[in-house]
MARDO-771856 format. One record per atom (N, C-alpha, C, O): x, y negated, z; atom name; residue number from 1; residue in one letter. Coordinates in steps of 0.001 Angstrom, whole numbers. Example, Ala and Ser with C-alpha at 12.3 -4.5 7.8 and 13.67 -1.06 7.14 Angstrom:
REM residues 2
[[13190 5690 7800] N 1 a]
[[12300 4500 7800] CA 1 a]
[[13200 3300 7800] C 1 a]
[[14236 3319 8465] O 1 a]
[[12850 2250 7080] N 2 s]
[[13670 1060 7140] CA 2 s]
[[12900 -30 7870] C 2 s]
[[13409 -1138 8039] O 2 s]
REM end
This chain:
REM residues 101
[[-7235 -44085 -35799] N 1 x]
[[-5928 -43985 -35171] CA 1 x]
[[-5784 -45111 -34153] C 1 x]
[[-5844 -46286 -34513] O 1 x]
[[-5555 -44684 -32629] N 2 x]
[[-4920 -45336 -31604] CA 2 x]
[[-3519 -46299 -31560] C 2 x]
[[-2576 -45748 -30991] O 2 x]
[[-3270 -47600 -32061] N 3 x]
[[-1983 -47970 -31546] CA 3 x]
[[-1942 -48299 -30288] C 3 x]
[[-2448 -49147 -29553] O 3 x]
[[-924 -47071 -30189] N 4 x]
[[392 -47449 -28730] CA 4 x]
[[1302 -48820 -28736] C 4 x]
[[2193 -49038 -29557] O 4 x]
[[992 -49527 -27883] N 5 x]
[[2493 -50430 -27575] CA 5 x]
[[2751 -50603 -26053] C 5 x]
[[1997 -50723 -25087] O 5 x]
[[3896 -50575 -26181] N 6 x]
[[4231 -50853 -24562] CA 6 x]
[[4841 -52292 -24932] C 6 x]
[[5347 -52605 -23854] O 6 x]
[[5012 -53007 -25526] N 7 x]
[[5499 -54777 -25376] CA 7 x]
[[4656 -55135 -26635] C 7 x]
[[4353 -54515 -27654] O 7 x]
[[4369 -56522 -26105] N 8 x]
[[3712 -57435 -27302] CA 8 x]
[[4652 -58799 -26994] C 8 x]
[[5307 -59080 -25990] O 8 x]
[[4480 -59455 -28118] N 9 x]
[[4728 -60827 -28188] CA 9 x]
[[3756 -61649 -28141] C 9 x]
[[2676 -61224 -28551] O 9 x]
[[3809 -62697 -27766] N 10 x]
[[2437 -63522 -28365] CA 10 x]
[[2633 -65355 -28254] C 10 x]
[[2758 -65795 -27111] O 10 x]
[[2646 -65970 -28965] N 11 x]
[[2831 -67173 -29080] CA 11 x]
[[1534 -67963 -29581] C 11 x]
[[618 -67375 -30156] O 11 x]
[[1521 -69367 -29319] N 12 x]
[[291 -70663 -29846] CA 12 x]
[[559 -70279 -31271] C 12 x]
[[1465 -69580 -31723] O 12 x]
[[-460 -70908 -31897] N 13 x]
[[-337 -71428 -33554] CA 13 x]
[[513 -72957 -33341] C 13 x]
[[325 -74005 -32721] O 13 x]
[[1452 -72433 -34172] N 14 x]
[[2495 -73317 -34741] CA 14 x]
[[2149 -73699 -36730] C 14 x]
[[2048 -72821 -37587] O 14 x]
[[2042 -75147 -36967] N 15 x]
[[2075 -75498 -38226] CA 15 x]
[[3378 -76145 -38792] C 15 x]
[[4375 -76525 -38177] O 15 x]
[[3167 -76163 -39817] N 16 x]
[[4800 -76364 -40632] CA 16 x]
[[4021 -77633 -41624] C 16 x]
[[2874 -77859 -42010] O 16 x]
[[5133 -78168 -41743] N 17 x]
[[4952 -79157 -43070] CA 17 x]
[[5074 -78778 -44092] C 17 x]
[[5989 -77968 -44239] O 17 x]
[[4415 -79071 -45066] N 18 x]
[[4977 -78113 -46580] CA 18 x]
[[3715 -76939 -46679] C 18 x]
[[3244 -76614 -47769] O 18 x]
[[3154 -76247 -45134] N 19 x]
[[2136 -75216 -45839] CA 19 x]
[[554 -75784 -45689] C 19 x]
[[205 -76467 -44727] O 19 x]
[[-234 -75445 -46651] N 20 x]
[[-1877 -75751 -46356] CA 20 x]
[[-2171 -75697 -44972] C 20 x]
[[-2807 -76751 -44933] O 20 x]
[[-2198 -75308 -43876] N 21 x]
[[-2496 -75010 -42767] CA 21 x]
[[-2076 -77006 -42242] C 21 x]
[[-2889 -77877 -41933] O 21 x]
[[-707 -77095 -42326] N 22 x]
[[-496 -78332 -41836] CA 22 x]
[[-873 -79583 -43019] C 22 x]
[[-417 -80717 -42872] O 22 x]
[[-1575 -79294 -43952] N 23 x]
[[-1939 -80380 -44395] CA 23 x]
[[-3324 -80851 -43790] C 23 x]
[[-3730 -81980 -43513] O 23 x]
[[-4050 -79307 -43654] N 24 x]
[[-5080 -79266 -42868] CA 24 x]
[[-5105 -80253 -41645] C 24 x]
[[-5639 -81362 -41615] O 24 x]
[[-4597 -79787 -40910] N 25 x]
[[-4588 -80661 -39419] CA 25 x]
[[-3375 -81682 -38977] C 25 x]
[[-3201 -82212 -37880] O 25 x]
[[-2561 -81794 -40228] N 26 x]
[[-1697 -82614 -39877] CA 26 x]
[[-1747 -84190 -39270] C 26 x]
[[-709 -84826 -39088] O 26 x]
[[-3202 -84784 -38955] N 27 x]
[[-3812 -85311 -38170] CA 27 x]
[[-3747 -85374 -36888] C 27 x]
[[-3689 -86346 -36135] O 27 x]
[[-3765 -83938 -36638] N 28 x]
[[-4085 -83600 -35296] CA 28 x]
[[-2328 -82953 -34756] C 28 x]
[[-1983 -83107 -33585] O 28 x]
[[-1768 -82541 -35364] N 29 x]
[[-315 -82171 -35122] CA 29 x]
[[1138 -83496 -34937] C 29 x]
[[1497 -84454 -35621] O 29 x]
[[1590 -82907 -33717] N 30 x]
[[2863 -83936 -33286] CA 30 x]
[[3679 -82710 -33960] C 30 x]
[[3449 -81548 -33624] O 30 x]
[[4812 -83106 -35102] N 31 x]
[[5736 -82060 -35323] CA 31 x]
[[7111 -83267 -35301] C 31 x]
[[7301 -84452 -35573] O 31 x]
[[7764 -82232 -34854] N 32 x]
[[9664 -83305 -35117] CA 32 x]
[[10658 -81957 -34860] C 32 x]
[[10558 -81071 -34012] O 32 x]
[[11626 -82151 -35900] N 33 x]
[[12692 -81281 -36173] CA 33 x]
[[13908 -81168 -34634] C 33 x]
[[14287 -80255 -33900] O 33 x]
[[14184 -82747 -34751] N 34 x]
[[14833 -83365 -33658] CA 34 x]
[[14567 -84406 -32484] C 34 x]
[[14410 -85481 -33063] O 34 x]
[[14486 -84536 -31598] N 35 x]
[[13825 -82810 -30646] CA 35 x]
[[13017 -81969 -30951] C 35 x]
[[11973 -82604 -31101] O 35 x]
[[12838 -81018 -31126] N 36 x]
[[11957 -79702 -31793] CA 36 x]
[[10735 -80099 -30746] C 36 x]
[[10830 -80180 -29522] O 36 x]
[[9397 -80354 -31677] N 37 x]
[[7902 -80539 -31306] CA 37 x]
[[7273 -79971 -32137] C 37 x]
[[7458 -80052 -33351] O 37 x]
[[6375 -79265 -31522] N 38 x]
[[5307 -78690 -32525] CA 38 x]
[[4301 -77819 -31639] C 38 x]
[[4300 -76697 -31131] O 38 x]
[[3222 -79207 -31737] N 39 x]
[[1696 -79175 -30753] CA 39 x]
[[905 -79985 -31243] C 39 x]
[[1206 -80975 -31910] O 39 x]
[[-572 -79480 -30831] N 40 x]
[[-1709 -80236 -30949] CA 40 x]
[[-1329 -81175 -30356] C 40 x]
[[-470 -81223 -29476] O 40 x]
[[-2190 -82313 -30974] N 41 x]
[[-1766 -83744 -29691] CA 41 x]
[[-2851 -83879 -28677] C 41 x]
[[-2670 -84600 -27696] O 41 x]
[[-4023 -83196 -28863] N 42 x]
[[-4881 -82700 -28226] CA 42 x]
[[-4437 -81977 -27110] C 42 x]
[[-4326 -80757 -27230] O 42 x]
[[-4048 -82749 -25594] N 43 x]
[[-3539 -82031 -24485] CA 43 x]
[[-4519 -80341 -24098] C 43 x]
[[-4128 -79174 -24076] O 43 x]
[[-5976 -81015 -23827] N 44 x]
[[-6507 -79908 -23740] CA 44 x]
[[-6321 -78549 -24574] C 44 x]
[[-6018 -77451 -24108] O 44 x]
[[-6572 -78874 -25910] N 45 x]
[[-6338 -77592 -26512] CA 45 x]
[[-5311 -76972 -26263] C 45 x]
[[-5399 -75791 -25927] O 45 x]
[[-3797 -77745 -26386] N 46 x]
[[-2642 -77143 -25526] CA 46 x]
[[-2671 -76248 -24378] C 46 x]
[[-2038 -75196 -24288] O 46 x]
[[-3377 -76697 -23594] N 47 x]
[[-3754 -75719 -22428] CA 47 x]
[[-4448 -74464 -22520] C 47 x]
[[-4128 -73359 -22081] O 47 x]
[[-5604 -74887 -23265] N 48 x]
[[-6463 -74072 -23214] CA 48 x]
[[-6018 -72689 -24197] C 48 x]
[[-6601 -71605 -24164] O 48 x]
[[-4625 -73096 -25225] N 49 x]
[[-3913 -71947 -25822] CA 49 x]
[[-3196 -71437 -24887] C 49 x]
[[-3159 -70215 -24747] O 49 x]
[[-2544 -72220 -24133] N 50 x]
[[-1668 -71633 -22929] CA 50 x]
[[-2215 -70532 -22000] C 50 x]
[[-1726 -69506 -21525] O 50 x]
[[-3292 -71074 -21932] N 51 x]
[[-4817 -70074 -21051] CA 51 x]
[[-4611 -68650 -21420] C 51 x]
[[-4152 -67720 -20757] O 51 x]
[[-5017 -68696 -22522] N 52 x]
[[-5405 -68154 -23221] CA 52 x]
[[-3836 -66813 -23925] C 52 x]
[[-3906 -65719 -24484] O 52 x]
[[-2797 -67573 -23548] N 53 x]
[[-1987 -66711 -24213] CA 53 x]
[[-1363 -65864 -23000] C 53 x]
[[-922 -64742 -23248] O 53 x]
[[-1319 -66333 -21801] N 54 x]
[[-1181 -66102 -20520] CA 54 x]
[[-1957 -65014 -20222] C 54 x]
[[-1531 -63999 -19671] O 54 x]
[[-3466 -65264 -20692] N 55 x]
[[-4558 -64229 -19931] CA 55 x]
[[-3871 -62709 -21223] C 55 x]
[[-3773 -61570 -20767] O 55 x]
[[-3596 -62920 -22304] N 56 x]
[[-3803 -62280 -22854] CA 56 x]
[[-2525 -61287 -22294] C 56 x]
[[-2598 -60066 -22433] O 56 x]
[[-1681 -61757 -21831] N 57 x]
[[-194 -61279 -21587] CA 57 x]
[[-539 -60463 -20592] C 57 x]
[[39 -59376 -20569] O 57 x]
[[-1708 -60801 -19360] N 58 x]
[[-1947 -59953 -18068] CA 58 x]
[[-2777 -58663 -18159] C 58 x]
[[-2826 -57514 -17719] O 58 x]
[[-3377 -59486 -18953] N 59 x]
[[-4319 -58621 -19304] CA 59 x]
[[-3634 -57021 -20419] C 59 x]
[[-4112 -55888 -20472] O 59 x]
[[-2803 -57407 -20910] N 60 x]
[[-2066 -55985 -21874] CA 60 x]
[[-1025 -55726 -20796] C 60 x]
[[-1103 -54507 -20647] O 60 x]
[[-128 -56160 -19988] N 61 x]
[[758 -56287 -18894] CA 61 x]
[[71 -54827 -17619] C 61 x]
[[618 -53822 -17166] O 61 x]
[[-1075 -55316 -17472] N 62 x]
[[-1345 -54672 -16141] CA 62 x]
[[-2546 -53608 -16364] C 62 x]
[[-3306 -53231 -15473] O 62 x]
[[-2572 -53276 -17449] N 63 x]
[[-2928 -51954 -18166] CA 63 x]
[[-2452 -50568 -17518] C 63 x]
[[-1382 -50046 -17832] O 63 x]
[[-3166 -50126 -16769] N 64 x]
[[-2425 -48680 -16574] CA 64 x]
[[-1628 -47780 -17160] C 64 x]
[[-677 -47180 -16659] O 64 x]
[[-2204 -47690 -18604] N 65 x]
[[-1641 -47182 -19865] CA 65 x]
[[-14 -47443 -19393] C 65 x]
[[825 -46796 -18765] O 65 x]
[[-81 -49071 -20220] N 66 x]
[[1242 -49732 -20209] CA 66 x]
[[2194 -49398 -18859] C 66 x]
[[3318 -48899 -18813] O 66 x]
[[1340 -49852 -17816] N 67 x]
[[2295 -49582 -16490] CA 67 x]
[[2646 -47852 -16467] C 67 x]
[[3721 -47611 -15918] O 67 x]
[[2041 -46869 -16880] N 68 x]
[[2395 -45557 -16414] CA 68 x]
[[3736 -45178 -17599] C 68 x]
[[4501 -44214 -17552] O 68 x]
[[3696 -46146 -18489] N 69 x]
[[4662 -45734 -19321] CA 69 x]
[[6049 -46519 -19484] C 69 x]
[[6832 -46416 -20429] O 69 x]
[[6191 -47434 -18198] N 70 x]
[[6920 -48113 -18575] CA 70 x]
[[8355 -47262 -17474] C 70 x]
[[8288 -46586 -16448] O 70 x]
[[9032 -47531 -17964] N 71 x]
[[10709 -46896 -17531] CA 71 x]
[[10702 -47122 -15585] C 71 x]
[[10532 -48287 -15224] O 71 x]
[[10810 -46461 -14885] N 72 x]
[[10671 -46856 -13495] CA 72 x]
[[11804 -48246 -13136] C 72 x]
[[11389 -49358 -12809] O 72 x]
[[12715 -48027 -13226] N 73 x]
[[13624 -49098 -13848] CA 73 x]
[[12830 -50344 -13448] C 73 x]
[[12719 -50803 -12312] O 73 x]
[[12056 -51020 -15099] N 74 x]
[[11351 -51962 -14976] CA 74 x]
[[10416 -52106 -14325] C 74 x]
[[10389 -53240 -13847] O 74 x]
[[9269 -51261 -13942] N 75 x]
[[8443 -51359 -12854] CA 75 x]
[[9164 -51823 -11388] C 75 x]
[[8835 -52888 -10865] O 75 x]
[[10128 -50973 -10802] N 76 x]
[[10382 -51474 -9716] CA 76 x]
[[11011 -53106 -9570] C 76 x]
[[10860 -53798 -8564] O 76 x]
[[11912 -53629 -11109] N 77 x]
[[12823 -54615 -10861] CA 77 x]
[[10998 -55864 -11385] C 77 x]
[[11214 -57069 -11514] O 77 x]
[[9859 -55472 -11546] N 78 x]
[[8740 -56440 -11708] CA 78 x]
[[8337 -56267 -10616] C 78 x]
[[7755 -57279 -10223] O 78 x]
[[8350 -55189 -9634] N 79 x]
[[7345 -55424 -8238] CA 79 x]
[[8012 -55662 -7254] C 79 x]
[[7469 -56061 -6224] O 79 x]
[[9981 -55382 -7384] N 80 x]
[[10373 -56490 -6268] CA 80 x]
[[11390 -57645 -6718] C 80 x]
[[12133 -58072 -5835] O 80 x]
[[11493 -58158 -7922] N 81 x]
[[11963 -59764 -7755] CA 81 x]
[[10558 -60385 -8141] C 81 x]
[[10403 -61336 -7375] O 81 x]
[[9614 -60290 -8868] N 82 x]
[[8039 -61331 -8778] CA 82 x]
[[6667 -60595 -8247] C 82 x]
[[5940 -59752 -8772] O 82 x]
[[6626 -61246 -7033] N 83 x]
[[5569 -60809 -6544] CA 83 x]
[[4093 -61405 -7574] C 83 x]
[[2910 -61218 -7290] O 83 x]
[[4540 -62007 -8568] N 84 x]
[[2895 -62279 -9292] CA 84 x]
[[2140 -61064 -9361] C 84 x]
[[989 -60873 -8967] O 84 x]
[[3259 -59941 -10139] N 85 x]
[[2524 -58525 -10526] CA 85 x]
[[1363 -58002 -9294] C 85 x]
[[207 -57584 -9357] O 85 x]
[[2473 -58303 -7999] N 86 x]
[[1946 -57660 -6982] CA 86 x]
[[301 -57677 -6668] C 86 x]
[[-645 -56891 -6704] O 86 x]
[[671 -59629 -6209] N 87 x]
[[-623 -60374 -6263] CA 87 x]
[[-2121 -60174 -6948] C 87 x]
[[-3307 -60268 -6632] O 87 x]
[[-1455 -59903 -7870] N 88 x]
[[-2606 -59744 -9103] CA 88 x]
[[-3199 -58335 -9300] C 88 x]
[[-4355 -58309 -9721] O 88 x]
[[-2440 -56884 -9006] N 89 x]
[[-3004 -56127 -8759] CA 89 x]
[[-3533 -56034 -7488] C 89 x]
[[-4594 -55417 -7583] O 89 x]
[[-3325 -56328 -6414] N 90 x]
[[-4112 -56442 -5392] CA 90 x]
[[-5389 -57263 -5140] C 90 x]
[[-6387 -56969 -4482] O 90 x]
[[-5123 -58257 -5767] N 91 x]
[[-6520 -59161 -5882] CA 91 x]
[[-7623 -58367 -6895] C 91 x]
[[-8772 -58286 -6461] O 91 x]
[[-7290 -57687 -8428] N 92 x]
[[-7893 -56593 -8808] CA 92 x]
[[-8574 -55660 -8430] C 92 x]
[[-9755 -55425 -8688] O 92 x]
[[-7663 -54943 -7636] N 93 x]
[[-7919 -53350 -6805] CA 93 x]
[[-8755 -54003 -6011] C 93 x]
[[-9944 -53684 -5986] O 93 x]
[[-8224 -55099 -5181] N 94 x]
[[-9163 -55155 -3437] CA 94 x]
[[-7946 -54401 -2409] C 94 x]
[[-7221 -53500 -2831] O 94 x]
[[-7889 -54824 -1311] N 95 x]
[[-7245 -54268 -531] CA 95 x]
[[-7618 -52920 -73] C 95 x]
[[-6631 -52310 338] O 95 x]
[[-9291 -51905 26] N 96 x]
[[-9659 -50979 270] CA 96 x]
[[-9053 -50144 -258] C 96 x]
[[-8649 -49196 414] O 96 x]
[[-8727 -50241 -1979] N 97 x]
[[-7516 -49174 -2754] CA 97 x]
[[-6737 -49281 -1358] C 97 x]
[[-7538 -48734 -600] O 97 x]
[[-5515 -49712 -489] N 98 x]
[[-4411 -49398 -325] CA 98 x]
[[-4910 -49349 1204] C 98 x]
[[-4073 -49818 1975] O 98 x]
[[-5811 -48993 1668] N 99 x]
[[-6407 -48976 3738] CA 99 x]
[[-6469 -47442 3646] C 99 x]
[[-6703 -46815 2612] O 99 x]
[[-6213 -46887 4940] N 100 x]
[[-6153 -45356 5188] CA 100 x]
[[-7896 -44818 5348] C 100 x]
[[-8289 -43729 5768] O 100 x]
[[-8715 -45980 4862] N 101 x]
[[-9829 -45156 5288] CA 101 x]
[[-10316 -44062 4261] C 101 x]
[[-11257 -43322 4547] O 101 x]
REM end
């Protein structure tokens, strides 16, 4: 069986105090209630989840699937207030997709 989704969520790993996971790396974890923190202290890895959660977002985002099913509505109000969408399928395609030859 195929799952369909047209939206995902997707967030870093977040640890808590109190579960095995953060006793694990609680070394490596900046956590505070007040101001709310909760990150590797490891800048890189930070990023490299950020990378990583980003690619994953474009990558399910600019799915044909997803785009042919999404409400015209939202397609048009993503391809004219942020041109990222735009950008990014065009750098994809290549400009030859959209030339009269």
């Amino acid at each position: 069986a195929k799952l369909t989704c047209n939206f995902i969520v997707v967030d870093t790993l977040k640890v808590y105090p109190g579960t095995p996971l953060y006793d694990r790396y609680k070394d490596r974890v900046t956590f505070s209630l007040y101001p709310y923190v909760n990150k590797f202290t490891d800048e890189k890895l930070n990023e490299k989840a950020e990378k990583h959660r980003q690619l994953l977002y474009r990558e399910f985002y600019l799915r044909l699937s997803v785009i042919n099913n999404l409400p015209k509505r939202t397609l048009l109000t993503a391809l004219t207030k942020d041109s990222i969408l735009l950008k990014y399928v065009w750098k994809r395609a290549g400009s030859k997709l959209f030339s009269s030859e």
